[in-house]
C-alpha positions in Angstrom: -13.8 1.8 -7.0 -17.3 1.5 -5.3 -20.4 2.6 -6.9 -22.8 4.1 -4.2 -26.3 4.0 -4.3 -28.0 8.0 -5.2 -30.5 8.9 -3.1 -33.4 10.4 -4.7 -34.6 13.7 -3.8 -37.7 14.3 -2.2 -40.3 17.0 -2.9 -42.2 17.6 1.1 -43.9 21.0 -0.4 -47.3 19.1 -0.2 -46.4 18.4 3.0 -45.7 22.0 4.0 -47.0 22.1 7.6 -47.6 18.5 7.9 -46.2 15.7 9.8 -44.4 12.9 8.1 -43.6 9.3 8.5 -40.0 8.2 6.7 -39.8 4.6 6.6 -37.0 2.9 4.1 -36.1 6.0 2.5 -39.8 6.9 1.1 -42.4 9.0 3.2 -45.3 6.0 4.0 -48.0 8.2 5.9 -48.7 11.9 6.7 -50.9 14.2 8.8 -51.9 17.3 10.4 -51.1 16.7 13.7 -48.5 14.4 15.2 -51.6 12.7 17.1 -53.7 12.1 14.2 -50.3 10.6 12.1 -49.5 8.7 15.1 -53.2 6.5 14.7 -53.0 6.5 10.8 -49.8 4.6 11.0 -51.2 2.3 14.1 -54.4 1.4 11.9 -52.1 0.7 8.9 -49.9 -1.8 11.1 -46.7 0.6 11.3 -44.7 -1.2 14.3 -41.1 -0.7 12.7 -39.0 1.8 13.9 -39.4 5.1 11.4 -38.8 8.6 11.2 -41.6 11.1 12.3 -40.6 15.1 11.6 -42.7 18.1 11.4 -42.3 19.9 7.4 -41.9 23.2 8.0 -44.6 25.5 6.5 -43.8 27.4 3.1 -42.2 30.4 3.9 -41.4 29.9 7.4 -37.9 30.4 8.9 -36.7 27.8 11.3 -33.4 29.1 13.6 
């Protein structure tokens, strides 16, 4: 039998309405605006290929 590897849950609520950059399972940059996330992760050197997503505000209802 195989073990697999448990991914650790994340907590985004202090992210709630933020934009977030997923890189190797860990979030490595945030911000308020996809624009403004977008040059944090240019100065820092960010060339690999992440995941960017929008975390939905507290409260809100996404259909």
């Amino acid at each position: 039998m195989r073990k697999t590897k448990r991914k650790k849950k994340l907590k985004l609520d202090k992210y709630s309405g933020k934009w977030v950059t997923f890189l190797d399972d860990r979030i490595v940059k945030n911000g308020r605006t996809l624009n403004s996330l977008m040059k944090k992760m240019e100065k820092k050197g960010i060339k690999e290929k992440a995941a960017i997503f929008c975390v939905p505000k507290k409260g809100v209802i996404h259909l």
